[in-house]
C-alpha positions as CSV (number, residue, x, y, z in Angstrom):
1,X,85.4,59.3,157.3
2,X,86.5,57.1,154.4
3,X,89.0,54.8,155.1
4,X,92.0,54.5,152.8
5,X,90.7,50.8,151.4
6,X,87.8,52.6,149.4
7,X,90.3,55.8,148.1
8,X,92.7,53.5,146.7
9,X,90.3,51.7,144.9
10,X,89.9,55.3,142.6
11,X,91.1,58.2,141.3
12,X,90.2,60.5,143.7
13,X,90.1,63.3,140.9
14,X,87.0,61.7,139.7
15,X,83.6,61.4,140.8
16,X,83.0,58.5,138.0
17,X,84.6,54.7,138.8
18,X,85.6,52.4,136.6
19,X,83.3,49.8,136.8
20,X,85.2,47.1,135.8
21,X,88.2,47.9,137.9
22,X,87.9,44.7,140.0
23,X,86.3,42.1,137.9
24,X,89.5,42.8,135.5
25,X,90.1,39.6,133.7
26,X,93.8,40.1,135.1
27,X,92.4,40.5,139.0
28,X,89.9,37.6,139.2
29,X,86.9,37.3,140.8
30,X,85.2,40.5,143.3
31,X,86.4,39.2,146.6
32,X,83.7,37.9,149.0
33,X,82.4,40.1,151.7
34,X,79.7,38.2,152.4
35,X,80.8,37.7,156.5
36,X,80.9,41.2,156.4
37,X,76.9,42.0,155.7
38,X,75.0,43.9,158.6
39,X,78.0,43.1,160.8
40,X,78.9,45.9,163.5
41,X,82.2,44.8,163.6
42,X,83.0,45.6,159.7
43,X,81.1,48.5,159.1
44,X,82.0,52.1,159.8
45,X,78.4,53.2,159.2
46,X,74.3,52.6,159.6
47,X,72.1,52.4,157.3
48,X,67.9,53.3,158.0
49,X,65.7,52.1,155.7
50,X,62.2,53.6,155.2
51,X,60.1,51.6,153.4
52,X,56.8,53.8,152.3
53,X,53.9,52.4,150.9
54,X,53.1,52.9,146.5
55,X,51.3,52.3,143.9
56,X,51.4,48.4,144.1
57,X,50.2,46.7,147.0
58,X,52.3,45.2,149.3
59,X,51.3,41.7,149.5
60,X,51.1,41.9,145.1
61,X,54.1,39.6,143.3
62,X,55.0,39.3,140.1
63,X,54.8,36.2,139.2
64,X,55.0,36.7,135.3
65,X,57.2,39.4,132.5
66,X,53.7,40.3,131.7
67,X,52.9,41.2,135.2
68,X,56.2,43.0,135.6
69,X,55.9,44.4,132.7
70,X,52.9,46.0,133.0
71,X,54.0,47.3,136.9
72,X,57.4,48.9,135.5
73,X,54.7,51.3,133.0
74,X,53.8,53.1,136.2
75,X,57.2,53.6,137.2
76,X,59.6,56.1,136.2
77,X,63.6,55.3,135.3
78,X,66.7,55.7,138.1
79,X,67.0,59.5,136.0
80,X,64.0,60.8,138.3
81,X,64.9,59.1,141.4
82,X,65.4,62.3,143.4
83,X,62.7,64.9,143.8
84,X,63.6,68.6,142.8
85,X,64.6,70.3,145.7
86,X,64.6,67.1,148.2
87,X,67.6,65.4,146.8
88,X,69.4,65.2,149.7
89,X,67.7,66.8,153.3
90,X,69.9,66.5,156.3
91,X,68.2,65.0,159.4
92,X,67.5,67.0,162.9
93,X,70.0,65.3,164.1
94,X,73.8,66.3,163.0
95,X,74.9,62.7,162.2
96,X,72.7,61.6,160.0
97,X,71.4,62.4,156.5
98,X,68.8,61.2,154.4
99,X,68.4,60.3,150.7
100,X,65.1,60.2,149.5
101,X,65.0,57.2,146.5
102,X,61.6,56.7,145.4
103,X,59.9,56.1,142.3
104,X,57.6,58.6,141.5
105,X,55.1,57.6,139.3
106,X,55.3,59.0,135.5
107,X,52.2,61.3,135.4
108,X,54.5,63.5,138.1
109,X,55.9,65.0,135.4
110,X,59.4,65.5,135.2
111,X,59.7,67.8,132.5
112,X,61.2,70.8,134.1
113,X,63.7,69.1,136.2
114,X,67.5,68.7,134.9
115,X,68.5,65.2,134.9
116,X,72.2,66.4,132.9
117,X,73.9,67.2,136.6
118,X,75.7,63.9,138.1
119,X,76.2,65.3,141.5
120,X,74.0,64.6,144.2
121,X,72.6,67.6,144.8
122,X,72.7,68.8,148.7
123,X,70.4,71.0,150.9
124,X,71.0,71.8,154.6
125,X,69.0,71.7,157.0
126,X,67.9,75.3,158.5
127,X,66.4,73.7,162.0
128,X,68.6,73.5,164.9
129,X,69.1,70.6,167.2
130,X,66.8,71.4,169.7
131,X,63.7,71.8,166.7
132,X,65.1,68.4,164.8
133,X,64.4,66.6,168.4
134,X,61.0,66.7,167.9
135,X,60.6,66.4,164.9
136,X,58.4,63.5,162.9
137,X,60.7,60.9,160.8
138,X,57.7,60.7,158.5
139,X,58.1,63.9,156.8
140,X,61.9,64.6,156.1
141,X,60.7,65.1,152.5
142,X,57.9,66.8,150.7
143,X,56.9,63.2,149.7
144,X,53.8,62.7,151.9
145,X,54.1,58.8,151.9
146,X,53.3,57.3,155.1
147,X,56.5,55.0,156.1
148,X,55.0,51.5,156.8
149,X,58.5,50.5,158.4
150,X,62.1,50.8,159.2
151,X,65.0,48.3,158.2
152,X,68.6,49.2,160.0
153,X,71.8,47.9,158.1
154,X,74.9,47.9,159.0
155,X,77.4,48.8,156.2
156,X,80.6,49.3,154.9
157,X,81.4,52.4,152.9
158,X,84.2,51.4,151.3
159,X,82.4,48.0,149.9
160,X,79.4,50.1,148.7
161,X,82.1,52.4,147.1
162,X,84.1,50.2,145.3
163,X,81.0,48.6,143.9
164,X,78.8,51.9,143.4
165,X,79.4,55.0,142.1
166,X,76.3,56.4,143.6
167,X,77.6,55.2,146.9
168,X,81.1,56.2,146.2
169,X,79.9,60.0,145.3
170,X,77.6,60.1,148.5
171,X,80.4,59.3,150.6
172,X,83.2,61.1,149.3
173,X,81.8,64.4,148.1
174,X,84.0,66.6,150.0
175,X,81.0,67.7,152.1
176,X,80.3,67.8,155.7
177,X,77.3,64.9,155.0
178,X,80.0,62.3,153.6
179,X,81.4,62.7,157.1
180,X,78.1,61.6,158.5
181,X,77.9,57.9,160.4
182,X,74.0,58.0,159.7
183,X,72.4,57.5,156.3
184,X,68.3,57.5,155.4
185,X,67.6,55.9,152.1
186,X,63.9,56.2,151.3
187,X,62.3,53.6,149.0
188,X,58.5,52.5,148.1
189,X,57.1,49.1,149.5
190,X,57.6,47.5,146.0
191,X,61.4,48.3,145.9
192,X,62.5,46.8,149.5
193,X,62.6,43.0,148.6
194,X,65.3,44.1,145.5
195,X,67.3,46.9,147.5
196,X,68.1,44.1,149.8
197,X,69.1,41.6,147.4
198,X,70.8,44.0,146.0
199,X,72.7,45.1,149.3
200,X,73.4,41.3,149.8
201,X,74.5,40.9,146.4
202,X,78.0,44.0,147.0
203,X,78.9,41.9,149.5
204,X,78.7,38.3,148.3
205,X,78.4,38.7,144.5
206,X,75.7,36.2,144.6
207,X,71.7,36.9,144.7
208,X,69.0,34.1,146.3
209,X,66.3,35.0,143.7
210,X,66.1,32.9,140.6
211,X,62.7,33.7,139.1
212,X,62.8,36.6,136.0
213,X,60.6,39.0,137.4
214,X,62.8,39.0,141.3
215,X,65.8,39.0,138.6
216,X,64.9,42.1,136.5
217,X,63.7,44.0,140.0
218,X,67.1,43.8,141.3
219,X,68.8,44.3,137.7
220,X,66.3,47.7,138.0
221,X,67.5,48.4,141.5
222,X,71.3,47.7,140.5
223,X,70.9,50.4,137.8
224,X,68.9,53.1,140.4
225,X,72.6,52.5,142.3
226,X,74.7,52.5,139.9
227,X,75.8,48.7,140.8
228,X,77.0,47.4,136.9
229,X,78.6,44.5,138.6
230,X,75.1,43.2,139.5
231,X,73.4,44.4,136.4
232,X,75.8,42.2,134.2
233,X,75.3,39.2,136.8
234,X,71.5,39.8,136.8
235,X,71.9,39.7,132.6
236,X,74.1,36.1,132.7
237,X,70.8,34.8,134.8
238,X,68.1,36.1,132.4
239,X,70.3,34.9,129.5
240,X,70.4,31.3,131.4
241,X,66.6,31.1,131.9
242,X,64.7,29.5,129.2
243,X,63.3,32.9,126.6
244,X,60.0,33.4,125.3
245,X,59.1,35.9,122.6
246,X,57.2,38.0,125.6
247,X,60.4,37.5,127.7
248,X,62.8,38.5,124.6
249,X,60.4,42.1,124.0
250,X,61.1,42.7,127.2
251,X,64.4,42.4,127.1
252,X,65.2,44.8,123.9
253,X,63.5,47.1,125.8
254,X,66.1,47.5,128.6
255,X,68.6,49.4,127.0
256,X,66.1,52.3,126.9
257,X,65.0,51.5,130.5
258,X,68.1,51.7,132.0
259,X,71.0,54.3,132.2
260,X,74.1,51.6,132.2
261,X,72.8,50.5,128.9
262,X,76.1,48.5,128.3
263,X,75.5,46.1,131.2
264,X,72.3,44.8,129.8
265,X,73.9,44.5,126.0
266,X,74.5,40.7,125.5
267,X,70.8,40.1,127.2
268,X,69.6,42.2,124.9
269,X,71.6,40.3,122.1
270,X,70.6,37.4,123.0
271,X,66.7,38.1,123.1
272,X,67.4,39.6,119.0
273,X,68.9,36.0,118.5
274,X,66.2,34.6,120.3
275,X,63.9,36.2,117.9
276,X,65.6,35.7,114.9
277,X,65.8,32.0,115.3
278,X,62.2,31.6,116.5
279,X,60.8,33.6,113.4
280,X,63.4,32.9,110.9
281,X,60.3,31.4,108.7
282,X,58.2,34.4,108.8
283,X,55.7,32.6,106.6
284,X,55.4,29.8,109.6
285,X,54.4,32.4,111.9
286,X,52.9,34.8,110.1
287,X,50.3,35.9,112.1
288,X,52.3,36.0,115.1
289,X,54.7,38.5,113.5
290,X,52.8,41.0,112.3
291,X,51.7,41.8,115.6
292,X,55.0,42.2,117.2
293,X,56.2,45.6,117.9
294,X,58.9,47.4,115.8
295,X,61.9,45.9,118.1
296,X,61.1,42.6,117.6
297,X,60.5,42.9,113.8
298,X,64.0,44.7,113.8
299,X,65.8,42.1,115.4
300,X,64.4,39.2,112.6
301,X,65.0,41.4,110.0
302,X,68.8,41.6,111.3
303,X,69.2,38.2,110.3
304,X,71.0,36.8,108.0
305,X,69.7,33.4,108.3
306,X,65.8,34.5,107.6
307,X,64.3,31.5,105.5
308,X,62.6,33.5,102.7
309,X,62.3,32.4,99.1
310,X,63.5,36.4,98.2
311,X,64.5,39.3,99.7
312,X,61.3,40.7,97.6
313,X,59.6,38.5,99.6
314,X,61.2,40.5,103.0
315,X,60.2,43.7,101.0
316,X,56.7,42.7,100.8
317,X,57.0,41.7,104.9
318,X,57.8,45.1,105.9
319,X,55.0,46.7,103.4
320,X,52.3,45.1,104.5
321,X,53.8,45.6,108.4
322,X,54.4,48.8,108.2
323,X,51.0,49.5,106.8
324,X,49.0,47.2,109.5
325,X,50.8,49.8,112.2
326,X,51.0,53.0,110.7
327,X,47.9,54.7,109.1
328,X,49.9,57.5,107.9
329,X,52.1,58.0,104.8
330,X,53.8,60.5,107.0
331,X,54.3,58.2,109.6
332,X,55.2,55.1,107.1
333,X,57.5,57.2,105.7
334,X,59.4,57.7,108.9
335,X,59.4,54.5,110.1
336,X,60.5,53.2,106.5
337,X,63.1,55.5,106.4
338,X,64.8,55.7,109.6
339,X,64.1,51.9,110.9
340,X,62.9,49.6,108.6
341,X,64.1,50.5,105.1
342,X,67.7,50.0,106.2
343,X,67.1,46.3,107.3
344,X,65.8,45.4,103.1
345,X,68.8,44.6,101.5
346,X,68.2,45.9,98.2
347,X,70.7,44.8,96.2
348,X,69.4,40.9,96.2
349,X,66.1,42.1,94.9
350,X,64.7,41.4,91.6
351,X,64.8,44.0,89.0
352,X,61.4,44.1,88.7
353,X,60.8,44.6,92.2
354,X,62.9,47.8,92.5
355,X,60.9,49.4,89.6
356,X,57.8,49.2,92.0
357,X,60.6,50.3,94.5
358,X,60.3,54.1,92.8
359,X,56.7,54.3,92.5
360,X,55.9,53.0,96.1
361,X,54.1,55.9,97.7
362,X,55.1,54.3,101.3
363,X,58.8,55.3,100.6
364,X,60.6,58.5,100.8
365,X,61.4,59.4,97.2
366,X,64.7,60.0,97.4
367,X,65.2,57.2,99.9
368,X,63.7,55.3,97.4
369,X,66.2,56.4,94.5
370,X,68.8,55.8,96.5
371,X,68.0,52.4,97.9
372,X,67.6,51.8,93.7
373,X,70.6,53.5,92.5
374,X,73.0,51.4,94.8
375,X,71.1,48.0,94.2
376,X,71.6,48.3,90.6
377,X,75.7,49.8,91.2
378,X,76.1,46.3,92.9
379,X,74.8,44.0,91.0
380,X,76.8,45.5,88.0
381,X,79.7,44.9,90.1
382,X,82.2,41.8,89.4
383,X,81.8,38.7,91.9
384,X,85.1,40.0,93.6
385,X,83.8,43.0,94.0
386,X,80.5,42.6,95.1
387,X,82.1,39.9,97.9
388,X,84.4,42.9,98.6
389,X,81.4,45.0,99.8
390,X,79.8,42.3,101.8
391,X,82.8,41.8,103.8
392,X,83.4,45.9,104.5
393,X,79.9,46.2,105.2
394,X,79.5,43.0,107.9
395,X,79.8,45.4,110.6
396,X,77.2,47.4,109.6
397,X,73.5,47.4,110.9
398,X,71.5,46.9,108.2
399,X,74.3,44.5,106.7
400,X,72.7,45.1,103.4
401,X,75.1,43.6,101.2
402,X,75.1,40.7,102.8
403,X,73.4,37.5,101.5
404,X,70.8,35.8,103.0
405,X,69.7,32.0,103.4
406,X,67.5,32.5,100.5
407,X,65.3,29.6,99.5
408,X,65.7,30.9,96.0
409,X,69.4,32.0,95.1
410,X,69.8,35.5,93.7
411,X,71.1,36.1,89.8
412,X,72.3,38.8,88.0
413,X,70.6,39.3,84.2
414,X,71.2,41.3,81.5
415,X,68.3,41.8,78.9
416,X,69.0,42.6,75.2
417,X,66.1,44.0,73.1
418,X,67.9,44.1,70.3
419,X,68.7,42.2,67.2
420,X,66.3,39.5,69.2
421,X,65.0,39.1,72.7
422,X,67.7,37.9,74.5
423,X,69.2,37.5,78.5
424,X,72.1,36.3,79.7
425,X,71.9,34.9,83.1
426,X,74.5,34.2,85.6
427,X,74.3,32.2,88.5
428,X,76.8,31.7,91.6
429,X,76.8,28.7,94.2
430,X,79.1,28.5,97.1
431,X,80.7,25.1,97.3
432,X,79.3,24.5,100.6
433,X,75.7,24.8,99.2
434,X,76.6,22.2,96.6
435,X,78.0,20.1,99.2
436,X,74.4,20.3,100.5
437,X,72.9,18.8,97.4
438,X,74.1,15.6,97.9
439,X,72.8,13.0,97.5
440,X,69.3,13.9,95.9
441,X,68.8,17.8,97.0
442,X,67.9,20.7,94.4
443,X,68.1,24.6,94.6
444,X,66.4,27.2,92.6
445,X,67.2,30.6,91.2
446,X,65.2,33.7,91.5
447,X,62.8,34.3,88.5
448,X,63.6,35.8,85.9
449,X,61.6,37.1,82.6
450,X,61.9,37.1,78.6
451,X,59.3,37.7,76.6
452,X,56.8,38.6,79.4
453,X,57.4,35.0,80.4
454,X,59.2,33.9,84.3
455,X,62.5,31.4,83.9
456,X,64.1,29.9,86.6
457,X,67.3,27.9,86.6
458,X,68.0,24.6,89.1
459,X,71.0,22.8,90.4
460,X,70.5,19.2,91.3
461,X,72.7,15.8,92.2
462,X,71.4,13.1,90.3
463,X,72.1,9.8,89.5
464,X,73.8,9.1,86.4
465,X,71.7,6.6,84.6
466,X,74.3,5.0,82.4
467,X,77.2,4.9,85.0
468,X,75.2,4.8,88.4
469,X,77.3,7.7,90.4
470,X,75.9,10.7,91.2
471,X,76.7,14.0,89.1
472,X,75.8,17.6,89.1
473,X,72.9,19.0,87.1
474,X,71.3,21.9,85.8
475,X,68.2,22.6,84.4
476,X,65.9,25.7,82.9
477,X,62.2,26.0,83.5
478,X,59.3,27.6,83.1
479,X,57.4,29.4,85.6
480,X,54.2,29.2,83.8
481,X,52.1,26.3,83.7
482,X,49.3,25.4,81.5
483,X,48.7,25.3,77.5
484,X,50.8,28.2,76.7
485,X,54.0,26.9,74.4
486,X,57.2,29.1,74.5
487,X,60.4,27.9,72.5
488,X,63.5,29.1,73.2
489,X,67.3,28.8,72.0
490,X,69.4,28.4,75.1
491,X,72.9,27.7,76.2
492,X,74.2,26.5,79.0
493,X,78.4,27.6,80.2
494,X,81.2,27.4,83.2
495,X,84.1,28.9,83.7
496,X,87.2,27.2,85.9
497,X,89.3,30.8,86.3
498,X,87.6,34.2,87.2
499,X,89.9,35.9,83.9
500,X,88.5,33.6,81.8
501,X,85.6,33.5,79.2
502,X,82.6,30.9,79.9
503,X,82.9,27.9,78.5
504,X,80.0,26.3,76.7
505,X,79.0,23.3,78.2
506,X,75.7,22.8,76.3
507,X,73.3,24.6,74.3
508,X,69.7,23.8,72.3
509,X,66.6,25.1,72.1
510,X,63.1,23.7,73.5
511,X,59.6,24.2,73.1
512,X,58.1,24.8,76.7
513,X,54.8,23.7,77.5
514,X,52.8,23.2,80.8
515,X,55.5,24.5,83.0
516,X,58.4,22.1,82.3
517,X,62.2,22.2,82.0
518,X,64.9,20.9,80.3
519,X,68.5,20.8,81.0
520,X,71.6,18.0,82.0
521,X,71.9,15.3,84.5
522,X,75.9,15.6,84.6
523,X,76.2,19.3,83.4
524,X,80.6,18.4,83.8
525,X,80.4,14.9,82.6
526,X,82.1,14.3,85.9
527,X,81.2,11.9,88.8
528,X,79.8,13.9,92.0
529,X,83.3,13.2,94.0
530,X,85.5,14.4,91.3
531,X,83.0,17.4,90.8
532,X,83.4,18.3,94.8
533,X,86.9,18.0,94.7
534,X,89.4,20.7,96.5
535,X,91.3,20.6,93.5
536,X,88.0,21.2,91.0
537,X,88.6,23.1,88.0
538,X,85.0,24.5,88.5
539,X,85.1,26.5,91.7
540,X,86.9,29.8,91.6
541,X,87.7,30.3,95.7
542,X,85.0,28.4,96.3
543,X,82.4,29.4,94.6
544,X,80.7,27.9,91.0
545,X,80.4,30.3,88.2
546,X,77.2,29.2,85.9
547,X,76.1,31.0,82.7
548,X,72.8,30.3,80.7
549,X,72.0,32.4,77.6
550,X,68.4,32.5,76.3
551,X,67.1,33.5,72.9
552,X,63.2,34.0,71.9
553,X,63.2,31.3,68.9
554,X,62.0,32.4,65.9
């Protein structure tokens, strides 16, 4: 019978614990048990372990992820741990009953059982005493596994409640069997070295193992149980080990391995962090990434620190990606949609990138027209506005409105056909990537076009040549290079209040030729210091408005 230590610990209208009952922040630490462990004295029942052989030899270890990786394909998850119709046999003898907890292999196909009950479904046994006396240990299920040998525990019910669920509900069902002093767990040869870590660890909250693959056996074997306690402790271990992009797939697979998903989240978060840093330069590791699978492409595309020049350039990416793995326009068109599309943030690409956005046959069309339609609603936004977005949408997945670490930093134009070829060109830096400038750095806008020809515009802290002190500068030029010669009327403006017009700070025109620029040294006539200032005139809550108007010369 259940002693009253393991009923208070839950409501005893519920066949479901609360997990995190004891390790509450406001009841410390899970008490130590550890004297306890296969100790006649504390325990109030016996447990018979039948250890039958499987699939993988008995003497075989996994000394890698990769080789545990490759043994977990031929096993099936804790949702198929009990045969249809052998869930629970009771032994000949009236005392005892047995559980039968192997892993089937997948290609026993489980397709007709109902995994949706979470009761531990009971059968009785028909025999009578005299008949179970005789009867052969070896077969008390239809599994036909020959039991290579026997471990005896000695355990405490209301331990293995409080820490199981699975435990709890086998020994408080109401039924004659959770009255039993004898329990028969049956587990393949591959499963024995984790069950008893695992046994170890609801006693002591502490495992002996430290390698990954030991680790994620008894993170596997915590979850078969039910023991979330251990699965979060197995997680803070993997998380401490040093990652490797093998290690980190592995990982972001879990949470479809697994039932408790939730005990295996921040492992899982830190293997898409792991990823994201590692191959935050896609162009670095370019090869390497476009043969990872679609988690770990996912998980860099969360990012927002990805070092691309563009977010056309992520575009491109997840193109040519999605085209190396799926032959298909059907199945590009999937994958685009529901997956990969939401992770291109739109709304920082070029213009003329989102015009091959609605003729690309690897989209969805009216994905496609919607991806458009609210890239071009937000870049006609205000700059209040558009921060407004970014900050409501932070929690979202895709984080689309969100800005990345862009090597080139987005701008918003508008083009005028009419009475001349004409754009007007607005640029925004945060005073923290000014700050970066210092003393000698530069940073470039995105393209942009008039007259068929690219533009770029680029911030820089230079040194004043008349008064020695550095300055801020800006500059316009040309994408192309060569002989071609290009003149242009441009103007360069500020503004120091977001109600206010821009102010001009500058304006010409130049001849381009062979790819050069022209612009100011000390746009603000201002020394770098005064420029940085808290109290600057130029930044508008932190961030520096910039203007450039350009004209086709005539």
């Amino acid at each position: 019978m259940m002693s009253n230590l393991g009923m208070d610990l839950f409501d005893p209208r519920s066949t479901v614990m609360d997990s995190d009952l004891i390790s509450s922040p406001t009841r410390g630490p899970d008490p130590d048990f550890g004297f306890a462990f296969n100790d006649s004295n504390f325990s109030d029942r016996l447990l018979r372990i039948e250890i039958v052989s499987d699939s993988r030899a008995e003497s075989e270890v996994c000394q890698t992820l990769a080789d545990w990786a490759a043994t977990r394909k031929s096993k099936r998850h804790r949702g198929d741990i009990v045969k249809k119709d052998t869930a629970l046999d009771i032994n000949n003898s009236p005392e005892e009953q047995i559980l039968d907890c192997l892993q089937p292999d997948d290609e026993e196909g489980v397709g007709d059982e109902n995994h949706d009950e979470e009761e531990i479904r009971m059968i009785e046994d028909p025999h009578s005493g005299d008949e179970a006396a005789n009867s052969d240990d070896s077969n008390l299920s239809d599994d036909s596994s020959k039991v290579l040998k026997v471990e005896m525990l000695h355990i405490s019910s209301p331990i293995l409640a409080a820490k199981s669920p699975f435990f709890y509900k086998l020994f408080s069902n109401g039924m004659m069997e959770s009255e039993q002093r004898h329990v028969t767990l049956r587990i393949s040869a591959s499963e024995e070295a984790a069950l008893m870590e695992l046994l170890n660890f609801m006693y002591s909250n502490t495992l002996t193992v430290t390698t990954a693959p030991a680790i994620l056996d008894v993170l596997m074997a915590a979850d078969k149980f039910e023991v979330a306690s251990c699965m979060r402790h197995c997680s803070r271990l993997l998380r401490n080990l040093p990652m490797t992009p093998e290690s980190a797939l592995l990982y972001l697979d879990l949470p479809s391995s697994v039932l408790i998903a939730d005990a295996v989240q921040p492992l899982t978060d830190a293997a898409k962090q792991f990823l994201a840093s590692r191959y935050k330069d896609i162009s670095k590791y370019q090869d390497e990434v476009m043969n990872l699978p679609l988690a770990g492409i996912e998980a860099i595309l969360s990012s927002d620190d990805l070092q691309v020049a563009s977010e056309d350039a992520v575009y491109d990416f997840v193109l040519k990606w999605t085209r190396t793995h799926y032959q298909t326009q059907e199945e590009r068109w999937d994958i685009l949609c529901s997956r990969l599309g939401r992770y291109i943030r739109f709304p920082y690409m070029t213009c003329r990138k989102l015009r091959k956005v609605l003729t690309c046959t690897d989209f969805d069309h009216d994905f496609a027209t919607k991806a458009v339609l609210d890239a071009l609603f937000f870049k006609a936004e205000a700059p209040h506005r558009q921060r407004t977005h970014a900050t409501e949408d932070s929690s979202y997945t895709s984080r689309r409105f969100i800005e990345r670490a862009y090597k080139y930093r987005p701008v918003k134009v508008i083009e005028f056909e009419v009475p001349r070829q004409q754009c007007v060109v607005y640029l925004d830096l945060k005073r923290e990537e000014c700050s970066h400038l210092f003393p000698s750095g530069r940073v470039y806008s995105q393209a942009f076009h008039l007259g068929g020809q690219g533009f770029f515009l680029s911030a820089h802290c230079n040194m004043d040549q008349q008064s020695s002190f550095h300055c801020f500068g800006l500059f316009l030029g040309m994408q192309e290079k060569g002989s071609i010669s290009f003149a242009v009327d441009y103007e360069f403006a500020a503004r120091s209040k977001p109600t206010e017009e821009y102010i001009s700070k500058y304006k010409g025109n130049y001849t381009f030729t062979g790819g050069k620029a022209v612009g100011y040294r000390n746009l603000f006539s201002i020394p770098w210091t005064s420029f940085m200032a808290e109290d600057s005139l130029y930044f508008i809550n932190g961030i520096l408005h910039l203007k450039a108007e350009l004209t086709i010369k005539h």
